[in-house]
C-alpha positions as CSV (number, residue, x, y, z in Angstrom):
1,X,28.5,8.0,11.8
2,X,26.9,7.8,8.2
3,X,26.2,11.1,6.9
4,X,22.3,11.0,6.6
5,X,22.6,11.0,10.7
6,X,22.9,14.7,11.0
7,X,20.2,15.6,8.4
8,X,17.6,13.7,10.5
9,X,17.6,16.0,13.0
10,X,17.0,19.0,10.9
11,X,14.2,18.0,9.7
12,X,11.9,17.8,6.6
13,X,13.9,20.0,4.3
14,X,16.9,18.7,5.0
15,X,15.8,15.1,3.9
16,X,14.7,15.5,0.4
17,X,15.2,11.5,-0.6
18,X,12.8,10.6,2.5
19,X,9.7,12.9,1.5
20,X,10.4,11.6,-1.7
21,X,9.8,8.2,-1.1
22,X,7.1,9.2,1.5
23,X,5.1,11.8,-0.5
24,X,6.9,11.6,-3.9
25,X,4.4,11.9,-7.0
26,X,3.9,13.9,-10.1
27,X,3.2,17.4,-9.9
28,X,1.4,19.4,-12.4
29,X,-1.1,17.0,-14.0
30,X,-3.8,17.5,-16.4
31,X,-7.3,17.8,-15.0
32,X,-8.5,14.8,-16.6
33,X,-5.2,12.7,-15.2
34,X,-5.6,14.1,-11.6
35,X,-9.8,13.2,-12.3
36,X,-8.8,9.5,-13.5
37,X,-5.4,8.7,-10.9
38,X,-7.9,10.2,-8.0
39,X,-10.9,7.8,-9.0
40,X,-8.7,4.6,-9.6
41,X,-6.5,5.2,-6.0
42,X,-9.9,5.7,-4.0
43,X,-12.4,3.2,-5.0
44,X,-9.1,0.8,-5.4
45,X,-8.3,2.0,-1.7
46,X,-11.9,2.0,-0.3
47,X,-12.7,-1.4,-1.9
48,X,-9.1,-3.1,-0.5
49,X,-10.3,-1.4,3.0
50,X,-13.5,-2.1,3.4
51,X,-14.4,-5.5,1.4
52,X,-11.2,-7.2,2.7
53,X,-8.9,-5.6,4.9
54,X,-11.6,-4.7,7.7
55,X,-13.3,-8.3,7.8
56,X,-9.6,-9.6,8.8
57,X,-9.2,-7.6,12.0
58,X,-8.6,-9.1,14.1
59,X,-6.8,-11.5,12.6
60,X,-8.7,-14.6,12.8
61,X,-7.7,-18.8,14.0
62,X,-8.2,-19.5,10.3
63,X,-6.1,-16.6,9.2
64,X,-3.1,-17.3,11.8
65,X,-3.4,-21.0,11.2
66,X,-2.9,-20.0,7.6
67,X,-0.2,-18.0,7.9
68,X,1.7,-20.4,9.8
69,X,0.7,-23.4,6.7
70,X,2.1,-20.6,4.3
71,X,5.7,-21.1,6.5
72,X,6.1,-17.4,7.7
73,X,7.5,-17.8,11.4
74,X,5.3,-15.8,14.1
75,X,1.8,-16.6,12.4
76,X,-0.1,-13.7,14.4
77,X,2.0,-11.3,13.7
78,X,2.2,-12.1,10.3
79,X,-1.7,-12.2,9.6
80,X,-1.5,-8.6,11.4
81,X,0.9,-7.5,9.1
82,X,-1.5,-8.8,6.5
83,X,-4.6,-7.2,7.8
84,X,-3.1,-4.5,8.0
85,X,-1.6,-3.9,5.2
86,X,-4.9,-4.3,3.1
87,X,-6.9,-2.4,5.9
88,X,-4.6,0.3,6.6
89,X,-2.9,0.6,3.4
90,X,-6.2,0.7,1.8
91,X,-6.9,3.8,3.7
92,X,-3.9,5.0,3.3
93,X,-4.1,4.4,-0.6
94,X,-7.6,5.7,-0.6
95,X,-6.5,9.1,1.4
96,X,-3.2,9.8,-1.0
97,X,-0.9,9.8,1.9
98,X,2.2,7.6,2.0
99,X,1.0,6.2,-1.0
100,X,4.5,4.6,-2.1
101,X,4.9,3.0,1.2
102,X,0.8,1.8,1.2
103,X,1.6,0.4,-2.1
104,X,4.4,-1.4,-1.0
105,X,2.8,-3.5,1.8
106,X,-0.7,-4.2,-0.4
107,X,2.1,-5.3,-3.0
108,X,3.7,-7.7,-1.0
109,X,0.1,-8.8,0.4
110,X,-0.8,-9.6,-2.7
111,X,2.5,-11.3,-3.9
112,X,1.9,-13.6,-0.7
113,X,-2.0,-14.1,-1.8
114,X,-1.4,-15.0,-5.6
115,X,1.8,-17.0,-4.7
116,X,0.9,-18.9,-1.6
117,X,-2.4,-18.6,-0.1
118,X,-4.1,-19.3,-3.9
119,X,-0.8,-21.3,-6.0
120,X,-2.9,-23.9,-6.4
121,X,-6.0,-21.8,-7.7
122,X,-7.5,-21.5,-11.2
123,X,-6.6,-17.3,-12.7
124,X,-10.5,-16.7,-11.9
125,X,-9.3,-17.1,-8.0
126,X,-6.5,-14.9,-8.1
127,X,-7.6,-12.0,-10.7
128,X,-8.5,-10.0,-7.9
129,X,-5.3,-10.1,-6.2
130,X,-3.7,-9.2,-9.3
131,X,-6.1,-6.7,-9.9
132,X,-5.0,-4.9,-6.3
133,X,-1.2,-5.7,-6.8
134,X,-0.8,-4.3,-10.0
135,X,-3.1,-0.9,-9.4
136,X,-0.7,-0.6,-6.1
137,X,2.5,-1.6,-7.6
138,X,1.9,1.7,-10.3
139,X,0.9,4.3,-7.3
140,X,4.4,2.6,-5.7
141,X,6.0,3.8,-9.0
142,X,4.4,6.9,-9.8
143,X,3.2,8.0,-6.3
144,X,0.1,10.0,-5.7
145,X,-1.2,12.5,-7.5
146,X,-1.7,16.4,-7.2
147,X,-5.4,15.8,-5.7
148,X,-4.0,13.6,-2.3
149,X,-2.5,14.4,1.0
150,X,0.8,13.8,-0.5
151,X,0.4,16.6,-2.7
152,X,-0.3,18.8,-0.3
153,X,2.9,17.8,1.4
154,X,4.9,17.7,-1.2
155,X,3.9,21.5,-1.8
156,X,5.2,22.5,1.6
């Protein structure tokens, strides 16, 4: 049995590499960067939610029909994957909370988005899905903030 087996079941404390990667951030930021990292993760989070992920559930003929075009195997459940992932993980990116594992999934969303769904597309078409995989790719870095739910966690 690998080692990590018996610190599962003892839970949080015991499994400092797992809330790291779920809640993991900086600690201890200036006023102004907790002011400026808040603003950016909620209107980027909000905007991702509520503009785009929200509209795409459920997921749609079009959107399964394009899914399976793009050559993932099960189409609906990879257009639910997508919706959620910009519905959801907007949220969750918007709230602070699992914010490494939110920007993960709107990362790959947007991978898929800027090199299938618009490959063909002039920048102007695909700006915005750089715009949301680059702002989610540095809270997948860095983490949230002090002013988030996973800085309350992490302070537990």
């Amino acid at each position: 049995m690998p080692f990590f087996w018996f610190k599962i079941n003892l839970g949080w404390r015991k499994l400092p590499l797992l809330k790291k990667i779920l809640f993991g951030g900086e600690a201890g930021l200036s006023f102004a960067a907790n002011t400026g990292l808040t603003l950016l993760r909620v209107f980027v989070g909000v905007s991702l939610a509520f503009t785009h992920g929200h509209l795409k559930i459920p997921p749609s003929e079009g959107l399964i029909t394009s899914t399976a075009n793009l050559g993932f195997p099960m189409p609906t459940l990879f257009a639910w994957a997508a919706a959620m992932s910009e519905f959801m993980g907007g949220i969750l990116l918007a709230l602070g909370l699992a914010t490494r594992v939110a920007g993960f999934f709107i990362c790959s969303t947007m991978l898929v988005a800027i090199l299938g769904v618009h490959a063909a597309d002039p920048f102007q078409k695909k700006e915005l899905a750089f715009l949301y995989l680059f702002v989610a790719g540095a809270f997948m870095i860095k983490g949230a903030n002090d002013w988030s739910i996973d800085g309350l966690l992490r302070k537990r």
